[in-house]
PDBQT receptor file of N, H, CA, C and O in Angstrom, charges set to zero:
ATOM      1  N   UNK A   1      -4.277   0.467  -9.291  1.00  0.00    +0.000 N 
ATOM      2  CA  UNK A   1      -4.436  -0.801  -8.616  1.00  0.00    +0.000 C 
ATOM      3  C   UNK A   1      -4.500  -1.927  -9.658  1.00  0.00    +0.000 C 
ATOM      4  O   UNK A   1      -4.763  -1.632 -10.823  1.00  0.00    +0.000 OA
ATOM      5  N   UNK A   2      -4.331  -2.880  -9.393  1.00  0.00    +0.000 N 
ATOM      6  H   UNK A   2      -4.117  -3.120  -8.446  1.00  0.00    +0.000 HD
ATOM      7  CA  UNK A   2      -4.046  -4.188 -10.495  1.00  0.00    +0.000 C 
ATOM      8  C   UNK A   2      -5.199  -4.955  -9.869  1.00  0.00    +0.000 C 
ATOM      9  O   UNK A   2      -5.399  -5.252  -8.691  1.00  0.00    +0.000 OA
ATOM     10  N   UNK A   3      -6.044  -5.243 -11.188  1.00  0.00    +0.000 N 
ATOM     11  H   UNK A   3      -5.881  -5.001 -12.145  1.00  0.00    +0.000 HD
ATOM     12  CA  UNK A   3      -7.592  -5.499 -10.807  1.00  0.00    +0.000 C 
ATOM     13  C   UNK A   3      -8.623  -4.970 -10.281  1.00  0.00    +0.000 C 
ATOM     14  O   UNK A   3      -9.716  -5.537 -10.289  1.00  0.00    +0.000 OA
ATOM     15  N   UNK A   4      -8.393  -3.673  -9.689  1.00  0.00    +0.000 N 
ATOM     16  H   UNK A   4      -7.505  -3.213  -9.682  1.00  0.00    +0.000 HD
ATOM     17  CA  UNK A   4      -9.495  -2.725  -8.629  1.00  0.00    +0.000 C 
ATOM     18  C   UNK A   4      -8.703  -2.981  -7.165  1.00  0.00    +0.000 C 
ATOM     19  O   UNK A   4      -9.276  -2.399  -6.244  1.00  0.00    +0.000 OA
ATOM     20  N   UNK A   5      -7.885  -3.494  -6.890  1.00  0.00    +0.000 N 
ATOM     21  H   UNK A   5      -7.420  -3.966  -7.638  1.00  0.00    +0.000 HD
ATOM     22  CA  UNK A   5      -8.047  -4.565  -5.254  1.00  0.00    +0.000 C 
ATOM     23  C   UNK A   5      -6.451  -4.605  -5.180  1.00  0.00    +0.000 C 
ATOM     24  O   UNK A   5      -6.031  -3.997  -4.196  1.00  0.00    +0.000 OA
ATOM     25  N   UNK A   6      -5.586  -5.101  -5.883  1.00  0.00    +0.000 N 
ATOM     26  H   UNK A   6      -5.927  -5.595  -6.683  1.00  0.00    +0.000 HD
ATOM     27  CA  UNK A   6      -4.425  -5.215  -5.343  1.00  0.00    +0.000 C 
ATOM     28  C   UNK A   6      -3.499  -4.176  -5.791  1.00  0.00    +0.000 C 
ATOM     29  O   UNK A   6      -3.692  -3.621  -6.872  1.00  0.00    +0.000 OA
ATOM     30  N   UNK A   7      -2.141  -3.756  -4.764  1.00  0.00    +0.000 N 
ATOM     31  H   UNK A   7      -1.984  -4.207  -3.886  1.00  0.00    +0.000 HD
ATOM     32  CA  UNK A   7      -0.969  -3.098  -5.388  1.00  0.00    +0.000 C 
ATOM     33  C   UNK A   7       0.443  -3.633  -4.953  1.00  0.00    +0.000 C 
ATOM     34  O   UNK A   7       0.750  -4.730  -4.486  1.00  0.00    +0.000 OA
ATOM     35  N   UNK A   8       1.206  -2.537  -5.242  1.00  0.00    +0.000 N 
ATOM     36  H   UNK A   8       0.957  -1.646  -5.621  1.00  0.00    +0.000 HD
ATOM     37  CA  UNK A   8       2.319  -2.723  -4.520  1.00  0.00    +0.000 C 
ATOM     38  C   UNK A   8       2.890  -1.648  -3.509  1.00  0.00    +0.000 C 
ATOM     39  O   UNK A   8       3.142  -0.474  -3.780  1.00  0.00    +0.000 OA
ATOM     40  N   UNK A   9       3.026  -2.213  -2.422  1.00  0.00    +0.000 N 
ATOM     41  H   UNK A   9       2.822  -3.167  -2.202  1.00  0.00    +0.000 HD
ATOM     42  CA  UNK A   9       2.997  -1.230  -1.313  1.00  0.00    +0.000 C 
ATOM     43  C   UNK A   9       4.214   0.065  -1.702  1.00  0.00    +0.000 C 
ATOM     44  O   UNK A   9       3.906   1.240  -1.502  1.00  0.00    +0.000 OA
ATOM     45  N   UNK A  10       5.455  -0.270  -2.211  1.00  0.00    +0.000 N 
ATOM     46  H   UNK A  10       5.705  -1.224  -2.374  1.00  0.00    +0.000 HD
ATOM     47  CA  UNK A  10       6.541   0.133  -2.285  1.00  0.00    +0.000 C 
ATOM     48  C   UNK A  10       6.305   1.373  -3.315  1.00  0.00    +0.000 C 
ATOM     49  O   UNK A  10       6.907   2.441  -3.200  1.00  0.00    +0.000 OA
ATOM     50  N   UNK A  11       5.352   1.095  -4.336  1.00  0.00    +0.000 N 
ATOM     51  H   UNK A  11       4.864   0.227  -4.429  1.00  0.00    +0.000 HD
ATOM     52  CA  UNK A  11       4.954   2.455  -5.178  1.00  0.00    +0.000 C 
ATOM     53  C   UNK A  11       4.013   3.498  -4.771  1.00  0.00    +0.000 C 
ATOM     54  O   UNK A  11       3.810   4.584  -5.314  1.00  0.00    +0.000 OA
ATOM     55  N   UNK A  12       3.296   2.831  -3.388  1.00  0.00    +0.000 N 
ATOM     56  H   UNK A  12       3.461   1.949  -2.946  1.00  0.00    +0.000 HD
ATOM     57  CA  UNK A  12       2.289   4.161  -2.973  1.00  0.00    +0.000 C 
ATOM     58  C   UNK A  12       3.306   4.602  -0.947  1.00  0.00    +0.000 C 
ATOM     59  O   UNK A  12       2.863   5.164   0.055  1.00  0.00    +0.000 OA
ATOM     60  N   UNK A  13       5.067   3.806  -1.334  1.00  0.00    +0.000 N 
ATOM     61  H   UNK A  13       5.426   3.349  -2.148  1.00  0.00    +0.000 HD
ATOM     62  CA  UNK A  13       5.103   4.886  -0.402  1.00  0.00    +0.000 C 
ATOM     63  C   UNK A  13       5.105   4.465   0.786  1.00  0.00    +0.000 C 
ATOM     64  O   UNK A  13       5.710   5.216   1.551  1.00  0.00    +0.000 OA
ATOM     65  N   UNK A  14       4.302   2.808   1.628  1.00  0.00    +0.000 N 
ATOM     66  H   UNK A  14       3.811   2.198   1.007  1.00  0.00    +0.000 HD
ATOM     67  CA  UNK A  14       3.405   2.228   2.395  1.00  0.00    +0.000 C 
ATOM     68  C   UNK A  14       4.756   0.800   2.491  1.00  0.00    +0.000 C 
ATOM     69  O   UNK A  14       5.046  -0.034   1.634  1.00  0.00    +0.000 OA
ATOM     70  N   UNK A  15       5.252   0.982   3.699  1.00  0.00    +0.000 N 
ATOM     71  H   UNK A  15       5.017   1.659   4.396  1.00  0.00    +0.000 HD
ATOM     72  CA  UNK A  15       5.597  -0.521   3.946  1.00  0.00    +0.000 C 
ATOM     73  C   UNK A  15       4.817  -1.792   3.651  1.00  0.00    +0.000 C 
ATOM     74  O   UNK A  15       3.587  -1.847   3.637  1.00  0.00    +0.000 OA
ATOM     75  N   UNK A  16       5.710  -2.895   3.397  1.00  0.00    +0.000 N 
ATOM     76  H   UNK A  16       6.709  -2.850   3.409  1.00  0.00    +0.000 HD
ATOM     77  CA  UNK A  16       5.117  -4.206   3.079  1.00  0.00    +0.000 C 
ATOM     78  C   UNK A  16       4.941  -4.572   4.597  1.00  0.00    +0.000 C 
ATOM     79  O   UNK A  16       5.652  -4.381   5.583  1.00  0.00    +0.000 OA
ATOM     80  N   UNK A  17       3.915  -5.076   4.435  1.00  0.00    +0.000 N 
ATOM     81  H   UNK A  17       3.338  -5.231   3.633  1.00  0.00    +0.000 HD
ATOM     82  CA  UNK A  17       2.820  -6.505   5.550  1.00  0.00    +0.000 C 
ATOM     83  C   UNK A  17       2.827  -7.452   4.868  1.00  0.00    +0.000 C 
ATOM     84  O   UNK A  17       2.615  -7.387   3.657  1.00  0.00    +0.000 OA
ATOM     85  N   UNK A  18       3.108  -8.696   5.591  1.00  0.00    +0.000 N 
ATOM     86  H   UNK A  18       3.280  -8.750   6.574  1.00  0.00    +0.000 HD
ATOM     87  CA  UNK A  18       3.566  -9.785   5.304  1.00  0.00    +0.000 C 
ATOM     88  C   UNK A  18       3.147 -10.618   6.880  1.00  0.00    +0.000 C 
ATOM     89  O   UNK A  18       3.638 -10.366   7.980  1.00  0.00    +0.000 OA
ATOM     90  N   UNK A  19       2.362 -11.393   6.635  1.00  0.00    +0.000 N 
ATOM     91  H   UNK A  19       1.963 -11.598   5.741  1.00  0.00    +0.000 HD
ATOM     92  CA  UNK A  19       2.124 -12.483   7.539  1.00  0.00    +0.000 C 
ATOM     93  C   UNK A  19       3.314 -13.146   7.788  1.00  0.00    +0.000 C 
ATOM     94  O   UNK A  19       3.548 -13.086   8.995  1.00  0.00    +0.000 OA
ATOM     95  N   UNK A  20       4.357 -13.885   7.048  1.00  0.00    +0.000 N 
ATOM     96  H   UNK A  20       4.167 -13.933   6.068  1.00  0.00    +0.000 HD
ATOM     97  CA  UNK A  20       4.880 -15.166   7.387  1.00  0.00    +0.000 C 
ATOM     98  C   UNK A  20       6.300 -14.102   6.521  1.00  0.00    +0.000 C 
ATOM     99  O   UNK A  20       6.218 -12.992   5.995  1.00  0.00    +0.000 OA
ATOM    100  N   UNK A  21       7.337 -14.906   6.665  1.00  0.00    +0.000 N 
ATOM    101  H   UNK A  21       7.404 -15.808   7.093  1.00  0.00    +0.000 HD
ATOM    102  CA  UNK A  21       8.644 -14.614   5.750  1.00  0.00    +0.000 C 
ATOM    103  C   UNK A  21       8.119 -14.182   4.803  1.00  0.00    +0.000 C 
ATOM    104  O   UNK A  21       6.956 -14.485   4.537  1.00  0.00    +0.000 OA
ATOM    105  N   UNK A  22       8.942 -13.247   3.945  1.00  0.00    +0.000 N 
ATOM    106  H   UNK A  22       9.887 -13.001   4.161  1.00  0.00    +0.000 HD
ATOM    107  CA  UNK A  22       8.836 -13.138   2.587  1.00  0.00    +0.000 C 
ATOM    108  C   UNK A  22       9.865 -13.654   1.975  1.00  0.00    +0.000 C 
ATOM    109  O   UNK A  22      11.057 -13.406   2.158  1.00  0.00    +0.000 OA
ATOM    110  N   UNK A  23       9.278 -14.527   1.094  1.00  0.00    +0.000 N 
ATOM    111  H   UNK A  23       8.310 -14.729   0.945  1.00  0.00    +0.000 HD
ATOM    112  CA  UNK A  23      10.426 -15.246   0.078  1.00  0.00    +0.000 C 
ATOM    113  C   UNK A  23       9.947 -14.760  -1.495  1.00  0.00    +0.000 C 
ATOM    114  O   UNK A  23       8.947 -15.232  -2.036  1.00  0.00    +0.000 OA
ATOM    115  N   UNK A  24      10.361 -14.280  -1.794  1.00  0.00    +0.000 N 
ATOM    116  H   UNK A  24      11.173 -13.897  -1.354  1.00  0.00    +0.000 HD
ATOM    117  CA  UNK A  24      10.405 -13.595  -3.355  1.00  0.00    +0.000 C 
ATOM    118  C   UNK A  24      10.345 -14.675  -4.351  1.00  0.00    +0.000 C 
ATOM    119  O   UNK A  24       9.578 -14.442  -5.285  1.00  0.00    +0.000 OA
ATOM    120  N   UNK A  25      11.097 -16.036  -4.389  1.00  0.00    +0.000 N 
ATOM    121  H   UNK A  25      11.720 -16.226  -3.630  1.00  0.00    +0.000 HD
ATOM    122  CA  UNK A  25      11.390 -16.823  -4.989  1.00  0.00    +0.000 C 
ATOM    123  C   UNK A  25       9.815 -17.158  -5.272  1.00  0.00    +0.000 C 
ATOM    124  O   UNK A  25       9.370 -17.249  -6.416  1.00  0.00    +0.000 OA
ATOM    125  N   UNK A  26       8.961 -17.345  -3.997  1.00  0.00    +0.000 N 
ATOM    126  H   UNK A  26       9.322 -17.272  -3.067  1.00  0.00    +0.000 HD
ATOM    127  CA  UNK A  26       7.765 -18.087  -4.454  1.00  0.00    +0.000 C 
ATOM    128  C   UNK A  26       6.411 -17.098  -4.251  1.00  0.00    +0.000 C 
ATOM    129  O   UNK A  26       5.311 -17.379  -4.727  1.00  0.00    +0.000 OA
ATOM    130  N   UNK A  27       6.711 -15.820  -3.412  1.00  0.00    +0.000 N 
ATOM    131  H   UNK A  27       7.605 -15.592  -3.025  1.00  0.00    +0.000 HD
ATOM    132  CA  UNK A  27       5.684 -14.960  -2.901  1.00  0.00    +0.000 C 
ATOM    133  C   UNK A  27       5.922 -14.128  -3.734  1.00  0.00    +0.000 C 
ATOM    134  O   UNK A  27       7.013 -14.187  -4.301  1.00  0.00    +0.000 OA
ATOM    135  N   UNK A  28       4.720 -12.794  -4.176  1.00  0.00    +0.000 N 
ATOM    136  H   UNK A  28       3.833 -12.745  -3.715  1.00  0.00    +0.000 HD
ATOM    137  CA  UNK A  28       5.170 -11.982  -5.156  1.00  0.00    +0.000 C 
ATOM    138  C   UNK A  28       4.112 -10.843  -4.032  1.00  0.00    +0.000 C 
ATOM    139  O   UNK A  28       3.281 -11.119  -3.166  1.00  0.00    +0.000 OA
ATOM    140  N   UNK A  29       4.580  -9.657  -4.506  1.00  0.00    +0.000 N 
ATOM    141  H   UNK A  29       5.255  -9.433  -5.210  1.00  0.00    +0.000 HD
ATOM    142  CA  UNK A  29       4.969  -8.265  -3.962  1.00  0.00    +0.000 C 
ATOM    143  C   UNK A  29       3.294  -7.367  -3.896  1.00  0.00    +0.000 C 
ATOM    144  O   UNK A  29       3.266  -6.197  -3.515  1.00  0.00    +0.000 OA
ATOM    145  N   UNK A  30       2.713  -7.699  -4.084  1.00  0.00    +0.000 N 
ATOM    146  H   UNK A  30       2.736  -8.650  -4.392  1.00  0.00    +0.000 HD
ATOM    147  CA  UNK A  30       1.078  -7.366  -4.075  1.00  0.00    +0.000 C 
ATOM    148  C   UNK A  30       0.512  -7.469  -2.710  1.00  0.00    +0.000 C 
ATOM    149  O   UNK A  30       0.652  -8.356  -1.869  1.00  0.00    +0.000 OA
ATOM    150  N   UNK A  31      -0.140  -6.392  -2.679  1.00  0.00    +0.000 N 
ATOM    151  H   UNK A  31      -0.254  -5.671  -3.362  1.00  0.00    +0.000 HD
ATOM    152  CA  UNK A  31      -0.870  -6.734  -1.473  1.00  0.00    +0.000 C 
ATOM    153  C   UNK A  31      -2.759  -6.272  -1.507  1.00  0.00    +0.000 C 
ATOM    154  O   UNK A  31      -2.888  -5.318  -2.275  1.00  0.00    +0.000 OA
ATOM    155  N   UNK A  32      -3.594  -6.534  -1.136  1.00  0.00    +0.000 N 
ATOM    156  H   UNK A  32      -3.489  -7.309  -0.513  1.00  0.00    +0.000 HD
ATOM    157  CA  UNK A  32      -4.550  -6.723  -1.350  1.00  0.00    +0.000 C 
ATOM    158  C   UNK A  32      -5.503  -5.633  -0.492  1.00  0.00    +0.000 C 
ATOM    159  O   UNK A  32      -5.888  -5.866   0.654  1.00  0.00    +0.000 OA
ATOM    160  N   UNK A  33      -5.791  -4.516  -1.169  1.00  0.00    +0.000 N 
ATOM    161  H   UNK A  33      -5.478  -4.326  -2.100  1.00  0.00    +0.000 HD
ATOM    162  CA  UNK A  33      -6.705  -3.223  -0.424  1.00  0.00    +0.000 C 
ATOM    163  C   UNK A  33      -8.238  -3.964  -0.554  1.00  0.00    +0.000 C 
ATOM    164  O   UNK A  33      -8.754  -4.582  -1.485  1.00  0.00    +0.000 OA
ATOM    165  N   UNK A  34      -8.810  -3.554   1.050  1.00  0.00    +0.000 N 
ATOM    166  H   UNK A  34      -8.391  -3.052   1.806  1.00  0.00    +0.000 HD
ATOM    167  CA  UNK A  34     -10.073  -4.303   1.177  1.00  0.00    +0.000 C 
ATOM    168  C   UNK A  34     -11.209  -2.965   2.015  1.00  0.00    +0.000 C 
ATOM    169  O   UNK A  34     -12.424  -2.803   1.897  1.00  0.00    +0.000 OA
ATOM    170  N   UNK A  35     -10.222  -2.225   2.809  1.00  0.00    +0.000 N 
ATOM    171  H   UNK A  35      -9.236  -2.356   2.905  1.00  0.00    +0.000 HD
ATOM    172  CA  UNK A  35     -10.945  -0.977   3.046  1.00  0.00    +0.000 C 
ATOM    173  C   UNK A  35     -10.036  -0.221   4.073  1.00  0.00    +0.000 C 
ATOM    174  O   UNK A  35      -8.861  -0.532   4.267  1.00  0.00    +0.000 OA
ATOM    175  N   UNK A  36     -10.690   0.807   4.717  1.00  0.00    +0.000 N 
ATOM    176  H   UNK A  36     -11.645   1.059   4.559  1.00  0.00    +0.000 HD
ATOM    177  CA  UNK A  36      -9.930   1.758   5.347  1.00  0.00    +0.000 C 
ATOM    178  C   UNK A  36     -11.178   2.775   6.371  1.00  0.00    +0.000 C 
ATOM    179  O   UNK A  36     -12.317   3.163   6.111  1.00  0.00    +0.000 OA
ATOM    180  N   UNK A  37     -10.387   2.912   7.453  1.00  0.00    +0.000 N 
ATOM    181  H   UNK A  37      -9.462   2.596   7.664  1.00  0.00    +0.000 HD
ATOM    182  CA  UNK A  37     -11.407   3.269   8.567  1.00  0.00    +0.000 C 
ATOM    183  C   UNK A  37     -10.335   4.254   9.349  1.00  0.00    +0.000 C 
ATOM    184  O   UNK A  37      -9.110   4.174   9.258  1.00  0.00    +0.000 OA
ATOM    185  N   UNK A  38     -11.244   5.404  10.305  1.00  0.00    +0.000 N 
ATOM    186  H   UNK A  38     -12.239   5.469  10.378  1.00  0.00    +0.000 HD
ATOM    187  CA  UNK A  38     -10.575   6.074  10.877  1.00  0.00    +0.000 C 
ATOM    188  C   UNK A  38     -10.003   5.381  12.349  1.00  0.00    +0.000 C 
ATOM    189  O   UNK A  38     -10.455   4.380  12.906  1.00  0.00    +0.000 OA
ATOM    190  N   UNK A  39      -8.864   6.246  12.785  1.00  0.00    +0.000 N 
ATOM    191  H   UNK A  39      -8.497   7.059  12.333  1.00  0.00    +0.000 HD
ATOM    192  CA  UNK A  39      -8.313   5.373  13.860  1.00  0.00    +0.000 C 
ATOM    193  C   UNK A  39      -7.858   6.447  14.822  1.00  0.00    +0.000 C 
ATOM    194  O   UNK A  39      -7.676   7.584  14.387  1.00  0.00    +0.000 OA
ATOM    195  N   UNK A  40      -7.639   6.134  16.253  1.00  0.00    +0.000 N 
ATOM    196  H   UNK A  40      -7.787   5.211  16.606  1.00  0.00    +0.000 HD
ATOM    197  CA  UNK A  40      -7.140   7.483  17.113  1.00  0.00    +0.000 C 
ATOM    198  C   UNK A  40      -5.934   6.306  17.169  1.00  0.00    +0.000 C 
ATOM    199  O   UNK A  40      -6.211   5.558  18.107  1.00  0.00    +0.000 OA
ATOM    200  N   UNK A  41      -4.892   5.944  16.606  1.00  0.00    +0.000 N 
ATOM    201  H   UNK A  41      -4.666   6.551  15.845  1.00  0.00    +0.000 HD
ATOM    202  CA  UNK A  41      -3.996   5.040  16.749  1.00  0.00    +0.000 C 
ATOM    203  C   UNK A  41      -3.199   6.654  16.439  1.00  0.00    +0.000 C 
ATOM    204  O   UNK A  41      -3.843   7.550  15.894  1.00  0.00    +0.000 OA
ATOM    205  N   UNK A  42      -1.908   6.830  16.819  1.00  0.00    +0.000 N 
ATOM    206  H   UNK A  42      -1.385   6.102  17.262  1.00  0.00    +0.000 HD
ATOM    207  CA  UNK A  42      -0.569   7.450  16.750  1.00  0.00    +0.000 C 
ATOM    208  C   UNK A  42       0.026   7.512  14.502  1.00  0.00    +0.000 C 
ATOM    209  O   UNK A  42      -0.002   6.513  13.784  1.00  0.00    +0.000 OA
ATOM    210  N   UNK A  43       0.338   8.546  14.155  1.00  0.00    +0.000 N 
ATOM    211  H   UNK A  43       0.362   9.358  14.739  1.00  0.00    +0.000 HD
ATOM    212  CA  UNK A  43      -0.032   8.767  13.083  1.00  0.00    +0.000 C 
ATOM    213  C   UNK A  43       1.815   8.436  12.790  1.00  0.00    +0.000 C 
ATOM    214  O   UNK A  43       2.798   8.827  13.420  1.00  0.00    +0.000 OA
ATOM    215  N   UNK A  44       1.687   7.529  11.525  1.00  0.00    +0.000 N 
ATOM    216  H   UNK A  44       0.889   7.211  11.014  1.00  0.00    +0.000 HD
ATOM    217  CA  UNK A  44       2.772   6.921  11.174  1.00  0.00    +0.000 C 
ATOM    218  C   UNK A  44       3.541   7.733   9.950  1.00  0.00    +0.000 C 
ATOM    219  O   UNK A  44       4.650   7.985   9.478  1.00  0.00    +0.000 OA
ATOM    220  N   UNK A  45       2.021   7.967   9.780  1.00  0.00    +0.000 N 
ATOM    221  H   UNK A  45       1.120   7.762  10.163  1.00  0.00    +0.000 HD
ATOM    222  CA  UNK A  45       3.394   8.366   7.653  1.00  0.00    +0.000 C 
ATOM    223  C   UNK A  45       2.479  10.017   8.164  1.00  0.00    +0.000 C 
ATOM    224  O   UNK A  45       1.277  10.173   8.383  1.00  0.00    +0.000 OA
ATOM    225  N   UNK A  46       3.447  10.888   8.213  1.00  0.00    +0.000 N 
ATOM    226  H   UNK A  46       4.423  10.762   8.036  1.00  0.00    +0.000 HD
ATOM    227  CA  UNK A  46       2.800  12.130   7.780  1.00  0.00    +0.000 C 
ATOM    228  C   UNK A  46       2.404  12.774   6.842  1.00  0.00    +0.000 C 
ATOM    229  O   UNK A  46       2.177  13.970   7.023  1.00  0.00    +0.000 OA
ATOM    230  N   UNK A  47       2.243  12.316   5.834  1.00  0.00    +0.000 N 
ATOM    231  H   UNK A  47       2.427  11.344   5.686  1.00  0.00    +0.000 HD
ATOM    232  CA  UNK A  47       1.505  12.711   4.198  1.00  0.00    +0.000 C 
ATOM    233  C   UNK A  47      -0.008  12.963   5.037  1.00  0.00    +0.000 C 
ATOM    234  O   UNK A  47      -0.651  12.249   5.807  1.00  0.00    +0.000 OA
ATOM    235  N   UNK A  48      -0.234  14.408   4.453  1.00  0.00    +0.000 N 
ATOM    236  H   UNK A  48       0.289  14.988   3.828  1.00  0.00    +0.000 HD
ATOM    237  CA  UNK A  48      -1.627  14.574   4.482  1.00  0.00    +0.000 C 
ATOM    238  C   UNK A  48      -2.437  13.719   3.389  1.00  0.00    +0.000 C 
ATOM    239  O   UNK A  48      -1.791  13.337   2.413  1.00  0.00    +0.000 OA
ATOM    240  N   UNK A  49      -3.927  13.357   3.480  1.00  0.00    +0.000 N 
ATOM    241  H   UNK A  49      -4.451  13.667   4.273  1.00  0.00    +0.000 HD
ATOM    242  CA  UNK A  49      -4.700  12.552   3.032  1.00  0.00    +0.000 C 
ATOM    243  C   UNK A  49      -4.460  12.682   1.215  1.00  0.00    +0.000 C 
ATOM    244  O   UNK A  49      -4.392  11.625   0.588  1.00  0.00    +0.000 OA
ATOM    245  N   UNK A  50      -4.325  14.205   0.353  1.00  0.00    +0.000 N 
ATOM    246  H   UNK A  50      -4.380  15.064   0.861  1.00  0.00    +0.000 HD
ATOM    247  CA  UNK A  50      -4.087  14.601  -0.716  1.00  0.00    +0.000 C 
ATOM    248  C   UNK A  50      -2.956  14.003  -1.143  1.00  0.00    +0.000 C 
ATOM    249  O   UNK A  50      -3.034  13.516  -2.271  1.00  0.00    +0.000 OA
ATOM    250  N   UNK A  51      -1.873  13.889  -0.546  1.00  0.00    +0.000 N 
ATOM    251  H   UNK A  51      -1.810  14.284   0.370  1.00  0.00    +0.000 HD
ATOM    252  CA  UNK A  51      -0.360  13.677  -1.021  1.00  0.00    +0.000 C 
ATOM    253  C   UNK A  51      -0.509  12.449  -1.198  1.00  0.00    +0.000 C 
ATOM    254  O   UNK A  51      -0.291  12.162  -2.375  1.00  0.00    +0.000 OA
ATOM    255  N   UNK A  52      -0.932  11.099  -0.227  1.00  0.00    +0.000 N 
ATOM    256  H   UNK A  52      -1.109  11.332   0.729  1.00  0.00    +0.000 HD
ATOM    257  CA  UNK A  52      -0.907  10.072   0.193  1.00  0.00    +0.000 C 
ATOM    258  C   UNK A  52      -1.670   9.834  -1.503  1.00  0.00    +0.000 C 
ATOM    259  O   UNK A  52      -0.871   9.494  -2.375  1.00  0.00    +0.000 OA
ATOM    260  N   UNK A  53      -3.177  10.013  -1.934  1.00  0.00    +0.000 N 
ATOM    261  H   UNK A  53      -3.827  10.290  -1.226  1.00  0.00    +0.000 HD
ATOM    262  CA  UNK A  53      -3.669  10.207  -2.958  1.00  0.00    +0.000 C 
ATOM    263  C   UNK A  53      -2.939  10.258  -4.463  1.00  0.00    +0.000 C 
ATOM    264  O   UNK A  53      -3.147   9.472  -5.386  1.00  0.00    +0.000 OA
ATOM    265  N   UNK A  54      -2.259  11.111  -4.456  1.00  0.00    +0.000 N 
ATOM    266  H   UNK A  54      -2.091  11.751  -3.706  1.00  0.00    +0.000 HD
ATOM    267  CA  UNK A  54      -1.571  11.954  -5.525  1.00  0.00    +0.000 C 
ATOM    268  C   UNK A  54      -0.105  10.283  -5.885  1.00  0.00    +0.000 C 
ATOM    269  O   UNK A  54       0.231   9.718  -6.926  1.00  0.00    +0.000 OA
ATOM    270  N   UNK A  55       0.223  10.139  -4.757  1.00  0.00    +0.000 N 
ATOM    271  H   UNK A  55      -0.050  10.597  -3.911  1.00  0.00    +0.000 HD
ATOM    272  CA  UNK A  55       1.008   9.111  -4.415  1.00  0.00    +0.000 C 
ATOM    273  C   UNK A  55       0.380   7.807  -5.527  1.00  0.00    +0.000 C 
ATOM    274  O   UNK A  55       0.817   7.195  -6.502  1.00  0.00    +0.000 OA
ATOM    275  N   UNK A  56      -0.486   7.820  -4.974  1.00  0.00    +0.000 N 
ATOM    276  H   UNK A  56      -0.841   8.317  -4.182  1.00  0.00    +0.000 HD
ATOM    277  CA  UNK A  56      -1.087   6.336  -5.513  1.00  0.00    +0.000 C 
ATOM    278  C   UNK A  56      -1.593   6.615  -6.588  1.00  0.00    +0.000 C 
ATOM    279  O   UNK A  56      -1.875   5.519  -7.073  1.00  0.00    +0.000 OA
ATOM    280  N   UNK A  57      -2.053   7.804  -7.654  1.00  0.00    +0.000 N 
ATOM    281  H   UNK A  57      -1.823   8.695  -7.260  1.00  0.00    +0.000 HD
ATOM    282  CA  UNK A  57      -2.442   7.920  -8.557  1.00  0.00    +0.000 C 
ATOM    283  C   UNK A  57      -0.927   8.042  -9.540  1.00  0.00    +0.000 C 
ATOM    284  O   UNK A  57      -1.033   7.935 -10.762  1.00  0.00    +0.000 OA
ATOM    285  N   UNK A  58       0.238   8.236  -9.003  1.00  0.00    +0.000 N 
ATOM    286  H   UNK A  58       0.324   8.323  -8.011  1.00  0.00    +0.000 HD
ATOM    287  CA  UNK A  58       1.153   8.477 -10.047  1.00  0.00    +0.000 C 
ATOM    288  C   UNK A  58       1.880   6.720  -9.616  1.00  0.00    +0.000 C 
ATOM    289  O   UNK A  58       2.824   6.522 -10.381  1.00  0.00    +0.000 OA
ATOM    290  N   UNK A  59       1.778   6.130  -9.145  1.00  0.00    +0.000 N 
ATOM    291  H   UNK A  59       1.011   6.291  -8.523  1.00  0.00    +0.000 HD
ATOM    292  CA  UNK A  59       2.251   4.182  -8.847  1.00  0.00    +0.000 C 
ATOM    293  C   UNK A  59       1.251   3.951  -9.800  1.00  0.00    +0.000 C 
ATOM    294  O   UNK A  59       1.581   3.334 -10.813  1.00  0.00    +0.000 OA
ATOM    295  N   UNK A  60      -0.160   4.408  -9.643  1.00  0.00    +0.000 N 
ATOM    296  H   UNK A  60      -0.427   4.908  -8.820  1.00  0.00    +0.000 HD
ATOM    297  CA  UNK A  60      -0.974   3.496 -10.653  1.00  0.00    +0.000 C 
ATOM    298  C   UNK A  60      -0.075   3.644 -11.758  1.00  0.00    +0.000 C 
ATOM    299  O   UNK A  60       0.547   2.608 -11.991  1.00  0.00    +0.000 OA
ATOM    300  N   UNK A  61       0.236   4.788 -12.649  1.00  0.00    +0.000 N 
ATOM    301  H   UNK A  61      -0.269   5.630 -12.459  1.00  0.00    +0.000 HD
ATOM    302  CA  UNK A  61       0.765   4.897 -13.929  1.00  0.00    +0.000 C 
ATOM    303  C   UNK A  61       2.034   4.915 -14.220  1.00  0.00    +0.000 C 
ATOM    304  O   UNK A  61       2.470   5.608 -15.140  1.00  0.00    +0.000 OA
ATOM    305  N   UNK A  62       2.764   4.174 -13.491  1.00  0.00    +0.000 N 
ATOM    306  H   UNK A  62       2.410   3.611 -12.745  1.00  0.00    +0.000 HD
ATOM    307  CA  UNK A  62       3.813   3.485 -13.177  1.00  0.00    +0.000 C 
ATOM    308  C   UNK A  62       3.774   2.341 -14.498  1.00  0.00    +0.000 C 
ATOM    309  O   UNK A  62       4.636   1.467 -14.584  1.00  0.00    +0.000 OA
TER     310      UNK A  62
């Protein structure tokens, strides 16, 4: 993570969220982890919890 708090979605795997357009020219590619909670919502990325992990530990050292 860059600072404890932000990444880039595209190296752990995780579509970009984006409020408004993305314009590259002036917006840059970070997005900001604040926490994470369980959900009975319909399951999107099938990576078990380990892989998803393993994921983001090899983007960190990117």
């Amino acid at each position: 993570m860059i600072s404890e708090e932000f990444f880039v979605p595209d190296e752990w795997g995780l579509p970009r969220l984006h409020a408004s357009p993305y314009n590259p020219a002036v917006d840059h590619e970070w997005h900001e982890f604040e926490e994470f909670e369980e959900t009975d919502e319909e399951v999107t990325d099938r990576r078990e919890i380990g892989e998803f992990l393993e994921g983001v530990e090899k983007g960190y050292e990117v």
